[in-house]
C-alpha positions in Angstrom: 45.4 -12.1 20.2 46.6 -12.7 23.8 49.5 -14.9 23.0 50.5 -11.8 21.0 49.8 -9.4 23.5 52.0 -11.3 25.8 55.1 -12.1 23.7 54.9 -9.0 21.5 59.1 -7.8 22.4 59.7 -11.7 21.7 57.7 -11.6 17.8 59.1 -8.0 17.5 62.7 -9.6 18.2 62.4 -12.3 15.5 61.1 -10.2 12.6 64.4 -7.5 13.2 66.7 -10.3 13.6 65.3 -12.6 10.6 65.7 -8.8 8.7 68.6 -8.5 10.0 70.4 -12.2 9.2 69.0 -11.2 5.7 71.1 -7.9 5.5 74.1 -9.4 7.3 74.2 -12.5 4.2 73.5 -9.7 2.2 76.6 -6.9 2.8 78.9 -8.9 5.2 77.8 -12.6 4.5 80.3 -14.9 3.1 82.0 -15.3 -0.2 83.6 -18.4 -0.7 80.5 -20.7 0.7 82.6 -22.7 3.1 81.1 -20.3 6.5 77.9 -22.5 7.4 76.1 -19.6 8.7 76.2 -16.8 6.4 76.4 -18.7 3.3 73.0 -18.8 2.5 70.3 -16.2 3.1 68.1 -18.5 4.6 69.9 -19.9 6.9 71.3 -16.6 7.8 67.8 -14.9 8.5 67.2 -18.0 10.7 69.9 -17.8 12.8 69.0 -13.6 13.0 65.5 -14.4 13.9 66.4 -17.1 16.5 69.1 -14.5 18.2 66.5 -11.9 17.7 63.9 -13.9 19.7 66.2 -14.8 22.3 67.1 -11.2 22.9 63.7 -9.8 22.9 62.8 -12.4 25.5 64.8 -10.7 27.8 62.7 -7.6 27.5 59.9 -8.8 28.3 57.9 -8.0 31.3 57.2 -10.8 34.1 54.2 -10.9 36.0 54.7 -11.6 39.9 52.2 -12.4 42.2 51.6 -9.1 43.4 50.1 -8.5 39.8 47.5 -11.3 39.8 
């Protein structure tokens, strides 16, 4: 339960942005099946999730030494 404690903004960021890849293949995605990122849902929600990560890493908050 720690580990989720710590990198809750980073899990939070992966679930919206695997949701959201999903709903981007889904209304915007591509229609011809030649773009490799948004031709398949999939793929799509991976791509969302690892942007979503990425960006919900930077919200979260550092410890410093003054903390400890």
């Amino acid at each position: 339960m720690g580990l989720l404690k710590q990198n809750w903004t980073s899990v939070l960021g992966v679930i919206v942005g695997a949701i959201g890849g999903y709903f981007y293949w889904k209304y915007i995605g591509c229609t011809t099946g030649a773009c490799p990122i948004t031709s398949s849902p999939v793929i799509s929600a991976i791509y969302g999730a690892v942007l979503g990560g990425l960006l919900g890493d930077i919200f979260k908050r550092r410890i410093t030494k003054k903390e400890e």
